[in-house]
N, C-alpha and C positions, 0 to 999 in steps of 0.2 A: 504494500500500500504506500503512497508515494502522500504525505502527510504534512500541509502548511499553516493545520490553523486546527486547535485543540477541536474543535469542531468534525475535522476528519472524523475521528475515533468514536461520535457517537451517532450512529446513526440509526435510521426507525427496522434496518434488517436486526439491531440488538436489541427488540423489545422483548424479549423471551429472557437475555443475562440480565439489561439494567434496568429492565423496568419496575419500578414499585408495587408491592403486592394490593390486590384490588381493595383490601379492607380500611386501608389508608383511606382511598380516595372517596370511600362512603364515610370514614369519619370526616372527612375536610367537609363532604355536602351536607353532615349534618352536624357540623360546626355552624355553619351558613344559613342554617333557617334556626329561627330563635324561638319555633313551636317545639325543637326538639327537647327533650329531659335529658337528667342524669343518666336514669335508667335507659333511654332510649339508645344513647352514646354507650354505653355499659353492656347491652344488647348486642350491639355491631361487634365489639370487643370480642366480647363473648362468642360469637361464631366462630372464631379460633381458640379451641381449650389452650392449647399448649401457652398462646402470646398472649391468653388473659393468667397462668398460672407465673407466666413469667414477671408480669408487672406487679402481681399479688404479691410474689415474691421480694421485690425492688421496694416497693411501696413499705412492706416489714422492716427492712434492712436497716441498718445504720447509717446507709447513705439518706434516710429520713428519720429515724429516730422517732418516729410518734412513740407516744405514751401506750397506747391501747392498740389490739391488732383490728386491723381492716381488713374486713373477712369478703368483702363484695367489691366492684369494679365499681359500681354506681359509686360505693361508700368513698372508693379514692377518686373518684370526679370531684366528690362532695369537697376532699380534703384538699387537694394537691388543685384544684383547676381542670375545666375544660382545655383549650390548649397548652397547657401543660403536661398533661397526660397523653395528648397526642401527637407530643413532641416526644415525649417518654419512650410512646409505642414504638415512634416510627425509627429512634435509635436501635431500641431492641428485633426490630422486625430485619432494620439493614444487617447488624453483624449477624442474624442467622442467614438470612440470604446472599450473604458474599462467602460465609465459612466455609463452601465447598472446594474453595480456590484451592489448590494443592501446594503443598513446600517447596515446589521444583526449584525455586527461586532465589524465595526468601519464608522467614517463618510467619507462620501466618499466626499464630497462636500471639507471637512478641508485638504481630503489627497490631492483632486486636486489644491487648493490653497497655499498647502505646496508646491506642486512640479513647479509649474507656478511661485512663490515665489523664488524659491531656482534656477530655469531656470534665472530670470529678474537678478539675483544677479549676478550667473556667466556669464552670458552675459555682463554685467556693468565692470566685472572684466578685462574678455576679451577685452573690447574695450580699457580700463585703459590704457591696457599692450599694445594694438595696435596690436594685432591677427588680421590676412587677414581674417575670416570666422569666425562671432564672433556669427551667428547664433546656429553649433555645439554645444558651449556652451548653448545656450536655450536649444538646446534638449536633451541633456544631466542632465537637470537639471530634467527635466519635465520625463525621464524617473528613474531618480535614484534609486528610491523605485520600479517602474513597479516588481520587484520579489515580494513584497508582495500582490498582487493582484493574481500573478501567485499560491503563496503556498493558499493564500483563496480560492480561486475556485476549484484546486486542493485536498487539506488538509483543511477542515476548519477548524476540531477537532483540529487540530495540531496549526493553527492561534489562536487560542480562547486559547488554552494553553499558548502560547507564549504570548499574548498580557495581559492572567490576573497574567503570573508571574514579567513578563515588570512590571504592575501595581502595583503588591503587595510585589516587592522587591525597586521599584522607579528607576529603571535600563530601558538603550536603548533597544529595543525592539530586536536590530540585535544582544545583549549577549543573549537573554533570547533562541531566533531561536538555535544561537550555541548551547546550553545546553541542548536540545530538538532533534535535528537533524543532528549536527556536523556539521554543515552552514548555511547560513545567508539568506536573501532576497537580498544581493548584490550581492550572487555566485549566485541568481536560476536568476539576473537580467542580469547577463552576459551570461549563457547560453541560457536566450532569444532572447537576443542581436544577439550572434552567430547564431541562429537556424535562426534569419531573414537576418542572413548575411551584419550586419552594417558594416562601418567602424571599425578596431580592437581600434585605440584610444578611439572611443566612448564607445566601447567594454569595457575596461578597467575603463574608467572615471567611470563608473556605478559600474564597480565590486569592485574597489577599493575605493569604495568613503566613506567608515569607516575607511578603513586600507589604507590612500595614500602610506606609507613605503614599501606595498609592491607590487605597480606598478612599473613594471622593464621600459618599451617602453616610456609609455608619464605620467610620474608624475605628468609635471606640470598641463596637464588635471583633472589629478585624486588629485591632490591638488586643485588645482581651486573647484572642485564640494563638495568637503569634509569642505572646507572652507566658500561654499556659506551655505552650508546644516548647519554651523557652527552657521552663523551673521543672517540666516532665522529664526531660534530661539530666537537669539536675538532682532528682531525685532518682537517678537510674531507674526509668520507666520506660527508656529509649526502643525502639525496633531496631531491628539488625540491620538496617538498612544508614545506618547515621553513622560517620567515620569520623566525622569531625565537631564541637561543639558548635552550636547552632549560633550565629549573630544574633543576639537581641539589638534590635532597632533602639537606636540611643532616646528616644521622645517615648517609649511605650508606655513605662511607668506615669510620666506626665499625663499620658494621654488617656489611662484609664484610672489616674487621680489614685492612684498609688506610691508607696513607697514600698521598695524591697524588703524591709521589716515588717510591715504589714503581712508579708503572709509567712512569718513566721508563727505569729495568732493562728493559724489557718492551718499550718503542718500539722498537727497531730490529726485534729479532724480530718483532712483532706486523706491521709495515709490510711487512717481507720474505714473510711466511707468507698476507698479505692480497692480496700482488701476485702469489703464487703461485696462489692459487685461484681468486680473479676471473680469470685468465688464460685456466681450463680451460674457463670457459664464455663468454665474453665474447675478443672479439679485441681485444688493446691493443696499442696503440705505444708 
């Protein structure tokens, strides 16, 4: 495939790899009519046992800490939000339907824990700051890479280049992409994004989340994730795919009204909430 604009890579012949599962898109419509209920939303959920036992699950967890268990899907409408919980889902629904990808590559287990890792952080950040929907940021985080899973299934010659020059210069992987294809896995991440017709914020936060400088609409989104993906390193949360310590953008602390002390408040929690959730799908010792 002869490839000049992240746009190549996604096209309507891959509705069957990247397209979003249908239940998504019945919650979005019945987000959008304001006759629907908790229960109605709780309902749609509920037509998938496994991805309402998964959220039941999430919902317990210490990544929320409620007091009392939340025994029904309505109940956590009630608690967590309407779009919050559909942002929740839709994290949860992505990492089972990319897990089939195979290790040929890279690991796919360290990439899911990179990005569930780099989700708990700007989530944490988000609440810091006091964001009304601080879910967004989870899913945000949990999709930021999703372009590199796009150019592997796509390109793998092209991945396997990219990730042994990554390697054998000690460079992030999204220069070595640029030098190879004239763009990234953050541009092919945002034209995913669009093709399923996200939110344009989230849109952004994904595409900009190496280059915050040059998110025009919501920076501080696309600073937030470029920042999480920053300190997710430095907590060794990293994917095998990172050979060299990531730039933080000199303005990002500025930019989402932080000081690097401040999430020192936040480490324990953020560590606790991150070992809580990689747990539900991953088996640790």
């Amino acid at each position: 495939m002869s490839l000049s604009h992240p746009q190549d890579l996604i096209g309507e012949e891959d509705e069957l790899i990247f397209s979003l599962p249908k239940i998504y898109f019945a919650l979005q419509e019945a987000l959008n009519d304001p006759n629907q209920t908790f229960q109605d939303l709780g309902d749609i959920i509920s037509f998938d046992p496994a991805l309402s036992a998964r959220l039941l699950k999430i919902v317990n967890s210490p990544f929320y800490g409620f007091p009392s268990k939340i025994e029904t899907i309505s109940h956590a409408i009630s608690v967590i939000g309407r779009d919050q919980l559909t942002d929740l889902a839709l994290a949860t629904l992505v990492i089972y339907q990319f897990r089939g990808i195979p290790n040929s590559l890279f690991n796919m287990e360290k990439f899911w824990r990179h990005s569930m890792a780099c989700g708990v952080v700007a989530r944490s950040i988000a609440e810091f700051r006091g964001e009304k929907n601080v879910e967004r940021f989870y899913l945000a985080g949990i999709l930021h890479d999703i372009g590199r899973l796009v150019i592997f299934k796509k390109e793998p010659a092209l991945a396997r280049d990219a990730f042994c020059r990554s390697k054998e210069r000690r460079e992030n992987i999204y220069l070595s992409e640029q030098e190879l294809m004239g763009f990234d896995h953050a541009n092919v991440g945002r034209e995913l994004l669009k093709a399923w017709q996200l939110p344009p914020r989230l849109v952004e936060a994904v595409g900009s989340h190496h280059q915050p400088e040059e998110a025009k609409q919501f920076p501080v989104d696309a600073a937030i994730i470029h920042t999480s993906d920053y300190i997710v390193h430095a907590l060794q949360a990293s994917s095998d795919a990172e050979f060299s310590e990531p730039q933080l953008y000199p303005k990002s602390w500025e930019i989402i009204g932080l000081e690097p002390d401040d999430f020192e408040f936040m480490k324990d929690k953020v560590i606790q909430q991150y070992q809580g959730i990689v747990g539900m799908f991953f088996d640790v010792s």
